[in-house]
C-alpha positions as CSV (number, residue, x, y, z in Angstrom):
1,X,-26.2,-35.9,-2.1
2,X,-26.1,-32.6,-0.7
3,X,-22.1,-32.8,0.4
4,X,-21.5,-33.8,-3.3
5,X,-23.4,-30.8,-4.8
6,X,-21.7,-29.0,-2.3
7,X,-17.8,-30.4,-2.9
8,X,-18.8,-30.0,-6.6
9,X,-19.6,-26.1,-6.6
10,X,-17.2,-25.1,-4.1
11,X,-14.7,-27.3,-6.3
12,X,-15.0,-25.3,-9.0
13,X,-15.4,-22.0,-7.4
14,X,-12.0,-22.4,-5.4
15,X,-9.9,-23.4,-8.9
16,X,-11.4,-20.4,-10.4
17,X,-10.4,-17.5,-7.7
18,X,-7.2,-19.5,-7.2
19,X,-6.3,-19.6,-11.2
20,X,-7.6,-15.7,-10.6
21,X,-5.7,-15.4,-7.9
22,X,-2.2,-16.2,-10.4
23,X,-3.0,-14.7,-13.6
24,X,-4.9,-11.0,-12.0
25,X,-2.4,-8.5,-12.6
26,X,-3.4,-6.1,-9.7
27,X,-2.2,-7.6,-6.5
28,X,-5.6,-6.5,-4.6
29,X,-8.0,-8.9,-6.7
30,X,-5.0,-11.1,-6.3
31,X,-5.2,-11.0,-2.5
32,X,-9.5,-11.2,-2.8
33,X,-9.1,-14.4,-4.7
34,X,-7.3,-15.7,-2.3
35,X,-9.5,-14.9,0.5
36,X,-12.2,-16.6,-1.5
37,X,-10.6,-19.9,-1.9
38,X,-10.1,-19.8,2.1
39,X,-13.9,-19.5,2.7
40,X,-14.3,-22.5,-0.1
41,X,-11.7,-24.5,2.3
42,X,-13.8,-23.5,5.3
43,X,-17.5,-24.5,3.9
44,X,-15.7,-27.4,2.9
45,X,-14.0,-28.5,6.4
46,X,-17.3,-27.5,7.6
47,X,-19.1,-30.0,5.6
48,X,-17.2,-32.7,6.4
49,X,-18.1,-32.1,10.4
50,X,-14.6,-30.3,11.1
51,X,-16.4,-27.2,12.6
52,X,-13.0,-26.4,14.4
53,X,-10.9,-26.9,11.8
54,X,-13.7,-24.6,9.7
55,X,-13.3,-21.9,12.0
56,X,-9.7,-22.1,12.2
57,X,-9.8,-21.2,8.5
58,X,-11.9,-18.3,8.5
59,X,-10.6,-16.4,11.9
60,X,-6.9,-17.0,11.8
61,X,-6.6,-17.3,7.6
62,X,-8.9,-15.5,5.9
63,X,-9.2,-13.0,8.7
64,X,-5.9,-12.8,10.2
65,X,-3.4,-13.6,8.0
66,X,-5.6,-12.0,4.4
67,X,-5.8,-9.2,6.8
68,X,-1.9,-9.0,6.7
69,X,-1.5,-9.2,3.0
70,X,-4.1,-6.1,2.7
71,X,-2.3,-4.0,4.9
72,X,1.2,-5.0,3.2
73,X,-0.5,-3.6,0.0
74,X,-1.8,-0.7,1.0
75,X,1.6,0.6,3.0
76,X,3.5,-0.5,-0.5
77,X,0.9,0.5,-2.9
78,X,-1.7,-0.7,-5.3
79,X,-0.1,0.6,-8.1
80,X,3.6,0.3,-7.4
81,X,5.0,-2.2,-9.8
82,X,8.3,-4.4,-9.0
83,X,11.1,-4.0,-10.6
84,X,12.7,-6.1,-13.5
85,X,16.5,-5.4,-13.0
86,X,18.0,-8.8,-11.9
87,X,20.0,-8.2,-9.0
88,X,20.7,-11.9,-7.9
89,X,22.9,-13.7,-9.8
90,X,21.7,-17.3,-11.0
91,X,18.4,-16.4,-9.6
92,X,16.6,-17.9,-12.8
93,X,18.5,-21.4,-12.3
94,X,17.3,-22.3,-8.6
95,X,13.6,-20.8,-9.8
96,X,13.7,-23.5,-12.2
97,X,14.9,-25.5,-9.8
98,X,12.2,-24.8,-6.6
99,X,9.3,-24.7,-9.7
100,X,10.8,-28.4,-10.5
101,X,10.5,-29.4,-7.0
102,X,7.3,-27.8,-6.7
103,X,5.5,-30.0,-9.7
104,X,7.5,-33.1,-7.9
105,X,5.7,-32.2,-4.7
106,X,2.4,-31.8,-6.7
107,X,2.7,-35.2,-8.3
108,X,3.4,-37.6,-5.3
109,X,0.4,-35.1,-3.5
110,X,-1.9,-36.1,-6.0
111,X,-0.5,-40.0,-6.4
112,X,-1.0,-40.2,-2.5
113,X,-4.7,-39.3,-3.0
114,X,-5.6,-41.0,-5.8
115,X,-3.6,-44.4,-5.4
116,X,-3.4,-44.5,-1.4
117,X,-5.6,-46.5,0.7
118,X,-7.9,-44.0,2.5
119,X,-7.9,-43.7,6.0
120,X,-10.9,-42.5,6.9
121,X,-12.3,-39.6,9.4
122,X,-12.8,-42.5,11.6
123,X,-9.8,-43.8,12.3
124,X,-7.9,-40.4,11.5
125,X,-10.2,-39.2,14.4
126,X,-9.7,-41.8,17.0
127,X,-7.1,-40.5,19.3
128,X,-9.6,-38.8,21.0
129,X,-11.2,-36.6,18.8
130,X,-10.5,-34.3,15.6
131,X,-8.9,-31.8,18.2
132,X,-6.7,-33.9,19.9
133,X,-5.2,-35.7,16.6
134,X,-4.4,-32.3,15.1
135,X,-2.7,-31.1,17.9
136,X,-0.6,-34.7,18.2
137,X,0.0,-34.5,14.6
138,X,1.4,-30.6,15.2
139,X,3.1,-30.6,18.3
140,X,4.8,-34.6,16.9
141,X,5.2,-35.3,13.3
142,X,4.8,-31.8,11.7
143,X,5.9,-29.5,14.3
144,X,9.0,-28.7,12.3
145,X,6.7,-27.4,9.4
146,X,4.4,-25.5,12.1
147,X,7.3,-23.1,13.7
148,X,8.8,-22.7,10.2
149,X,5.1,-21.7,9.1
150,X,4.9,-19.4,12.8
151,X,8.6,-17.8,12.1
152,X,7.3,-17.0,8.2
153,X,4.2,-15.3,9.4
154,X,6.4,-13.1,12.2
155,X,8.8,-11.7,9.8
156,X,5.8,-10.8,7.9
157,X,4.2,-8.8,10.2
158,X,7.6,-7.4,11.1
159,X,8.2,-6.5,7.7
160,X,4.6,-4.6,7.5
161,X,5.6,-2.9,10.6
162,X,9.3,-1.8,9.2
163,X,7.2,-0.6,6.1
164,X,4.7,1.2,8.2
165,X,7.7,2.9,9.7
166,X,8.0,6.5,8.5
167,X,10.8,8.8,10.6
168,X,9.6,12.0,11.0
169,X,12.3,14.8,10.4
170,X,10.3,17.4,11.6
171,X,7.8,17.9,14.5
172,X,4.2,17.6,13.4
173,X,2.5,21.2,14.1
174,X,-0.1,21.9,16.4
175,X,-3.3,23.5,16.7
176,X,-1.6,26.6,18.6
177,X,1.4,26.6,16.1
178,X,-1.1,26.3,13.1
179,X,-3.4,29.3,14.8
180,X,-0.2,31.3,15.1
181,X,1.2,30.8,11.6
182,X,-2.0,32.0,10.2
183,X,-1.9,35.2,12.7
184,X,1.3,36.3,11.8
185,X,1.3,35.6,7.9
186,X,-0.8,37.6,5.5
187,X,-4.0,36.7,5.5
188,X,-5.3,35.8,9.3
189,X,-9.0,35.3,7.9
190,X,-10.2,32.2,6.0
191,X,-10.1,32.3,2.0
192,X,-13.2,33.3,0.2
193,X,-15.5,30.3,-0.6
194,X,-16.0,29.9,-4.0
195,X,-19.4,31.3,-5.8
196,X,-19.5,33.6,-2.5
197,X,-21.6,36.6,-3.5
198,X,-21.5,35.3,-6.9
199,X,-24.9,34.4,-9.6
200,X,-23.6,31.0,-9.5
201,X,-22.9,28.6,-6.4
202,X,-20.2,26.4,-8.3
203,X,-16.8,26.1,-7.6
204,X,-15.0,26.9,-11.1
205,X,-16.5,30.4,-10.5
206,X,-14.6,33.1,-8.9
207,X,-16.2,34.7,-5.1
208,X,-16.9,38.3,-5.9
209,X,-16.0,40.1,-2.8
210,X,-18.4,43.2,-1.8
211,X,-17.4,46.0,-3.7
212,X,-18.2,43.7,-7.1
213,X,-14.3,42.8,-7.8
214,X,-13.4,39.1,-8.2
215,X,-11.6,37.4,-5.6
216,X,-9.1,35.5,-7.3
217,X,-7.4,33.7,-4.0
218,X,-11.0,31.8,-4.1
219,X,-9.8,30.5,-7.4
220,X,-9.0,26.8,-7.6
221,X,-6.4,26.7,-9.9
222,X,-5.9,23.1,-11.3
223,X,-10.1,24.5,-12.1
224,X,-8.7,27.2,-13.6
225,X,-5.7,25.5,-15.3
226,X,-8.0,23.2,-17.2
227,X,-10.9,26.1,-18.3
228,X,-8.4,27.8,-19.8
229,X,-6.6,24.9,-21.5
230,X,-9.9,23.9,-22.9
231,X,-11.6,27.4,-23.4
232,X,-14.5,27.4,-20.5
233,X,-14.2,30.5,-19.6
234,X,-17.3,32.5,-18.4
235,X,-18.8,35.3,-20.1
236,X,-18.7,38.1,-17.4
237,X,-15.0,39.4,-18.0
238,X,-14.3,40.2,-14.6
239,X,-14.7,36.2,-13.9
240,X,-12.8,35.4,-16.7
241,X,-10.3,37.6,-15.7
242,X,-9.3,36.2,-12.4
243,X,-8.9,32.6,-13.6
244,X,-7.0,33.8,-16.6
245,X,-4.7,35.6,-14.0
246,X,-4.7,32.3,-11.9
247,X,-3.9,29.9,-14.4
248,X,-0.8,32.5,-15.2
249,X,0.1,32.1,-11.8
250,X,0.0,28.6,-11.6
251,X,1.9,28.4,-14.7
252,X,4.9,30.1,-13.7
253,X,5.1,27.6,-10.6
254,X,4.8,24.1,-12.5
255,X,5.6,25.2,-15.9
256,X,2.8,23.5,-17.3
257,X,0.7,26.1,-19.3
258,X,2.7,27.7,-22.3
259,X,2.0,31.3,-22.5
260,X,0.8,31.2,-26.0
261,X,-2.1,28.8,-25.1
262,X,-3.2,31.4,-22.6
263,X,-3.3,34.2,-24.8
264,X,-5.1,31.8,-27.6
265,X,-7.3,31.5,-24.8
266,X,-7.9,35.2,-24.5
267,X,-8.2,35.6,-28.1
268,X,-11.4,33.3,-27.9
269,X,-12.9,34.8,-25.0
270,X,-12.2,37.8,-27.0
């Protein structure tokens, strides 16, 4: 009773992440899916007193292999999306033609278990054990299949590595060089925290420095881009001051702030 309520729920759990799995549009939750409907498999080998077959699943598939695909994703990119441009020629004819050969392979799969005489984990098992008939049946009838299967998953990883690849065109500075740069440039002491000396502690607010002036290189200016875009500006005009002059600054970089939303800025503040 309990390995029916078991088959059952797991049954239904694994056709849900795996019809997740297709239809998710973000390759991540794809990928989790998938690793769900491996731990289903495993509970389910489990149950049916495989326990090496069970941890098979879990350590080399769901933890090697899912492993794998979650690198691959995060070297590419969550968000990159493929591109549409055909660049094979008759590509859509031999899709139709594998997806034809796929439903094919579906049928006889599911003719074979409903219609075929069942063997039973008795008689599948008495070569010597479960161990021993899965190694005979891989390293005899199937071995074929298993170093296509071991050749697929090496040009996988080596394709994560040739993506994880980057050539570096420059040398990567170190402490000493960075320590020297700073020397010899303009400014050999740390910038001003922001808030620093300041009524408030936040970091839109300018640093004041000692003498009461405001500090504008303590000004973050994508902070100071968007108060003056949207008009929070503080009320001490020294404050609003620097960021105005920062968010100029900034918008003679990257072009991004018109002048005459700054000075409609000003007019408000005003």
């Amino acid at each position: 009773m309990g390995e029916t309520v078991t088959f059952w729920v797991l049954a239904v759990v694994s056709v849900g992440a795996a019809l997740g799995m297709v239809f998710n549009r973000k390759a991540v939750y794809s990928a989790l899916m998938l690793g769900t409907v491996m731990l289903c498999l495993a509970v389910l080998y489990a149950v049916q007193d495989a326990p090496f077959l069970a941890a098979v699943q879990i350590i080399v598939y769901t933890g090697a292999i899912m492993m794998l695909f979650l690198f691959v994703l995060m070297l590419v990119g969550v968000d990159s999306s493929d591109s549409l441009v055909e660049t094979l020629k008759g590509q859509r004819f031999w899709a139709a033609i594998a997806s034809l050969g796929f439903v094919v392979l579906i049928v006889l799969a599911i003719g074979n278990a409903v219609f075929a005489d069942q063997a039973g984990l008795a008689q599948a098992t008495a070569q010597g054990g479960y161990i021993r008939s899965i190694a005979l049946l891989l390293f005899t009838k199937y071995v074929f299949a298993f170093e296509i299967t071991s050749a697929l998953l090496i040009t996988a990883a080596l394709g994560a590595m040739v993506l994880a690849h980057r050539e570096k065109l420059t040398d990567k500075p170190t402490q000493k060089d960075l320590a020297r740069a700073r020397f010899l440039g303009d400014r050999p002491s740390p910038l001003p925290g922001p808030g620093t000396y300041a009524r408030s502690n936040a970091i839109d607010m300018p640093a004041l420095l000692p003498d009461g002036t405001a500090a504008e290189s303590s000004v973050n200016r994508y902070i100071a881009r968007y108060d003056v875009e949207h008009g929070h500006l503080p009320e001490d005009p020294r404050l609003a001051e620097a960021i105005q002059h920062t968010a100029e600054e900034d918008a003679e970089e990257r072009g991004s702030i018109e002048p005459h939303g700054v000075e409609q800025n000003n007019e408000v503040t005003k």
